[in-house]
C-alpha positions as CSV (number, residue, x, y, z in Angstrom):
1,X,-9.2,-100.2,-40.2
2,X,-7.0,-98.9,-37.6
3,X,-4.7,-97.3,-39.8
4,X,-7.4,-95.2,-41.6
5,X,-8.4,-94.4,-38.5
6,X,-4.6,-93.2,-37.7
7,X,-4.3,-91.4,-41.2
8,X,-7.3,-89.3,-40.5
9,X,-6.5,-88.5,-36.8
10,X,-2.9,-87.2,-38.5
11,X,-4.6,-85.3,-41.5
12,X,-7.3,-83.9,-38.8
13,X,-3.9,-82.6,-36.7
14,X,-2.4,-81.0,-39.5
15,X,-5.1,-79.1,-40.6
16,X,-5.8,-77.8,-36.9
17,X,-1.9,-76.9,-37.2
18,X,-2.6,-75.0,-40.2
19,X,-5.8,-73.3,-39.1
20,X,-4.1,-72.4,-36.0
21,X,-1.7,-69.1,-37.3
22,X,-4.3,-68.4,-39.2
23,X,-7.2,-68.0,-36.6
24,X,-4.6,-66.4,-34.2
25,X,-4.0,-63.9,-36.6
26,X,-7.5,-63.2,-37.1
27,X,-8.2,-62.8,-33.5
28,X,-5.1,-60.3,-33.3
29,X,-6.8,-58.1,-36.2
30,X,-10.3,-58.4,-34.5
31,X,-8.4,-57.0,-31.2
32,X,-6.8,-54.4,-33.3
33,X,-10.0,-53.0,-34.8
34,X,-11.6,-53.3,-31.2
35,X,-9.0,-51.2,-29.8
36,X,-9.0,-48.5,-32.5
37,X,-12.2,-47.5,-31.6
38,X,-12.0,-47.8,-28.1
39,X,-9.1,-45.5,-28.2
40,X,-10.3,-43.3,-30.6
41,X,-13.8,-43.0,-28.2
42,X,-11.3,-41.7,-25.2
43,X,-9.1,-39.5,-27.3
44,X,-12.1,-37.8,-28.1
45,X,-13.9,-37.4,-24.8
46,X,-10.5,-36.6,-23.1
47,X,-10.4,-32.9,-24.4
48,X,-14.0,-32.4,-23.4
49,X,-12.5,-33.6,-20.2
50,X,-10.1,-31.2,-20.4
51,X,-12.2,-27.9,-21.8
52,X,-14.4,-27.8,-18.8
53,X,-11.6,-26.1,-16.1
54,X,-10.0,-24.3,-19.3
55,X,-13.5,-22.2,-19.0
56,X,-13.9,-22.2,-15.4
57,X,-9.8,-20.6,-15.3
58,X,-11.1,-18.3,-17.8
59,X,-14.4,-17.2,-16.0
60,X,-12.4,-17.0,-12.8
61,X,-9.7,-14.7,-14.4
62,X,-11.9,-12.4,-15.6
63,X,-14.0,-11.7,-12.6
64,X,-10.7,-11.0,-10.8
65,X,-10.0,-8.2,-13.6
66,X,-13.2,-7.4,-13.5
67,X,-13.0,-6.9,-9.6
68,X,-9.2,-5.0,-10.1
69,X,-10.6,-2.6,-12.6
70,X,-13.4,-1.7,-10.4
71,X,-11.0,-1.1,-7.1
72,X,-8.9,1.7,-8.3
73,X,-12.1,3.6,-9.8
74,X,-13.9,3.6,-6.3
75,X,-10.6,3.9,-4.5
76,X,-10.3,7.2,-7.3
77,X,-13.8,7.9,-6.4
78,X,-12.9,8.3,-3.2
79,X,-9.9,10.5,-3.1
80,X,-11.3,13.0,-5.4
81,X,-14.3,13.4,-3.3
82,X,-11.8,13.7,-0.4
83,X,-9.8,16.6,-2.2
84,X,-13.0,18.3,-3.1
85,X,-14.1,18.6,1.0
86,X,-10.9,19.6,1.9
87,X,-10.5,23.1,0.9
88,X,-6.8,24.4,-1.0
89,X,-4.6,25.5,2.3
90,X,-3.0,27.8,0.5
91,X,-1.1,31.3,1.1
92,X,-2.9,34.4,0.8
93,X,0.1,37.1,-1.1
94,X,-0.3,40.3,-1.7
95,X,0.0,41.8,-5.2
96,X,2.9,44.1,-3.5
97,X,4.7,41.2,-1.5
98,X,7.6,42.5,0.9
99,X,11.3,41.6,-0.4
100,X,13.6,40.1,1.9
101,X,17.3,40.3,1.2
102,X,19.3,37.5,2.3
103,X,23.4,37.2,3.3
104,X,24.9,34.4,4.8
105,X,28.5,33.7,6.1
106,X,29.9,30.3,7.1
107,X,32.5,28.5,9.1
108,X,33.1,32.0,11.0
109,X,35.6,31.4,14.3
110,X,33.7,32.8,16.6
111,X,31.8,30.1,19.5
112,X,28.2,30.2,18.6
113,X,27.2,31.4,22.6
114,X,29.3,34.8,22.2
115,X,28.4,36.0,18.9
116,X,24.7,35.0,19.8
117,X,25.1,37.7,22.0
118,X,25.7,40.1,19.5
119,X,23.2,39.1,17.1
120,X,20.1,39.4,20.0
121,X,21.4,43.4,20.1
122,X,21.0,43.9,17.0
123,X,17.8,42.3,16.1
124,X,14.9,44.4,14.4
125,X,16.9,47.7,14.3
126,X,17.1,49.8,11.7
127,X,20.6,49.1,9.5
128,X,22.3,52.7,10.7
129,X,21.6,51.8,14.0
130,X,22.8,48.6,13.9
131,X,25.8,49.8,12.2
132,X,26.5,52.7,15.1
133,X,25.9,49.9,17.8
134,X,28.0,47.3,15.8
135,X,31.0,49.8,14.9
136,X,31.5,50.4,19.1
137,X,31.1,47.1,20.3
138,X,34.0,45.6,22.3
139,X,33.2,41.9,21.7
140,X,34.9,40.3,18.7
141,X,31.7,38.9,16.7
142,X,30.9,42.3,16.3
143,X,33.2,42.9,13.4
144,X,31.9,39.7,11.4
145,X,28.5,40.9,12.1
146,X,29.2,43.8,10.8
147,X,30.4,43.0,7.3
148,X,27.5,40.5,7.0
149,X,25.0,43.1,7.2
150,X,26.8,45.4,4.8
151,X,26.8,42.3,2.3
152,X,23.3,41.9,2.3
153,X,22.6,45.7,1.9
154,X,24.9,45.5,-0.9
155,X,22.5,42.4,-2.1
156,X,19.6,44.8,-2.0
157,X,21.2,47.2,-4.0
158,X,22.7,45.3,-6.6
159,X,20.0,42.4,-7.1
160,X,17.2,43.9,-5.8
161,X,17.1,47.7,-6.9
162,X,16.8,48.8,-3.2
163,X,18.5,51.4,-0.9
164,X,20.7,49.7,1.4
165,X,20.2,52.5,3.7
166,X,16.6,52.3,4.0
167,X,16.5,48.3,5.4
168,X,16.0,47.0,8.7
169,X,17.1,43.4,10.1
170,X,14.3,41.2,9.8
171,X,16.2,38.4,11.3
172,X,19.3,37.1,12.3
173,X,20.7,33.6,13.3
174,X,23.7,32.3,14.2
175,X,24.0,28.2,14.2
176,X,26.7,25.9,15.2
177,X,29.4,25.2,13.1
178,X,32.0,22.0,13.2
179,X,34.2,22.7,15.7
180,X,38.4,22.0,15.6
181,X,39.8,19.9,17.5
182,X,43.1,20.8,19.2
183,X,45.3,19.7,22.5
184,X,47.9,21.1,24.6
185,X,50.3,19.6,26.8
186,X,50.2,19.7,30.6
187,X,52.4,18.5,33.7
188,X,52.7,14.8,34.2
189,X,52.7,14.0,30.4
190,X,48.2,14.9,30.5
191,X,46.9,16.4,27.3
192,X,44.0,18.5,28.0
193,X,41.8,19.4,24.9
194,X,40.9,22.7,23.3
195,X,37.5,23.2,21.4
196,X,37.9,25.9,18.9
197,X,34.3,26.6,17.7
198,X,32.8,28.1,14.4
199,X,29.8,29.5,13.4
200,X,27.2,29.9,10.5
201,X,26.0,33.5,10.5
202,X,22.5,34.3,8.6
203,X,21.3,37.6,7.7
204,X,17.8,38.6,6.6
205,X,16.7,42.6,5.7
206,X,13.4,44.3,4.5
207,X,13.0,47.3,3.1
208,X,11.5,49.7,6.3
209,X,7.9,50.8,5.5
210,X,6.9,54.1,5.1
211,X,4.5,55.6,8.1
């Protein structure tokens, strides 16, 4: 009796042996096919997830354009309705505008301060005048002066089809030009400097106007 009793308690093991890979690998499938789904089940809600800030970005985005767009059309709005209160500043010319003939001479050696005191002489006089007071002038910037004003009534008469005897100097300017730089030699091995100054020379002329 006790070895049946052994046979069967070995057969019984055996059999367990055998039906243990084959449960195991039963559970493993029945894990599988749970998992599937599970994962399947997130995959799917993830981009739902996912699709809700996607919209909100958009709806943001396009309020912001909605908001640029509207900014330069008020901003437009506004500058128009600026323009039209302010009236057009703008000069008032005459069919029959006066011509002004213009001569110019640079880099002139003569110190700005003398032949300033020249040019305040001759200011608003007629051009024969000008050239009587010019042509018996002792100071030295008289002569320069003198040919610029004959170059610009040459100017009128060339460009301008005016009588260069008929002008009268509108204006005249003289500015400072650059100024040379030169030293001489003293006692005691000094070097004192010597400023030799130029000038720019401007010339404007208008026809005079009949009385």
């Amino acid at each position: 009796m006790a070895d049946e009793k052994d046979n069967k308690e070995k057969t019984d093991s055996k059999e367990s042996k055998v039906d243990a890979p084959e449960a195991k690998a039963e559970k493993k499938e029945a894990a599988k096919k749970e998992s599937k789904p599970a994962a399947k089940k997130d995959s799917k809600e993830k981009p739902a997830k996912k699709a809700e800030p996607k919209a909100d970005k958009k709806e943001a985005k396009g309020k912001d354009e909605k908001a640029e767009k509207k900014a330069p059309a008020k901003r437009s709005r506004k500058k128009a309705e600026k323009a039209a209160e302010k009236p057009a500043k703008r000069r008032s010319r005459t069919p029959e505008e006066v011509p002004v003939v213009r001569a110019s001479a640079k880099y002139v050696r003569v110190a700005p301060r003398k032949a300033r005191l020249v040019a305040d002489q001759v200011r608003g006089l007629h051009i024969e005048q000008a050239r009587a007071l010019l042509a018996f002038s002792p100071r030295g910037a008289a002569r320069d002066i003198h040919k610029l004003i004959d170059s610009a009534a040459a100017n009128a008469e060339n460009n301008h089809d005016l009588v260069g005897d008929e002008m009268r100097i509108a204006s005249i300017t003289v500015d400072e030009g650059p100024t040379l730089r030169r030293y001489r030699p003293r006692a005691l091995g000094r070097a004192t400097p010597i400023n030799k100054r130029t000038s720019h020379i401007a010339v404007a002329l208008t026809p005079v106007e009949d009385d």
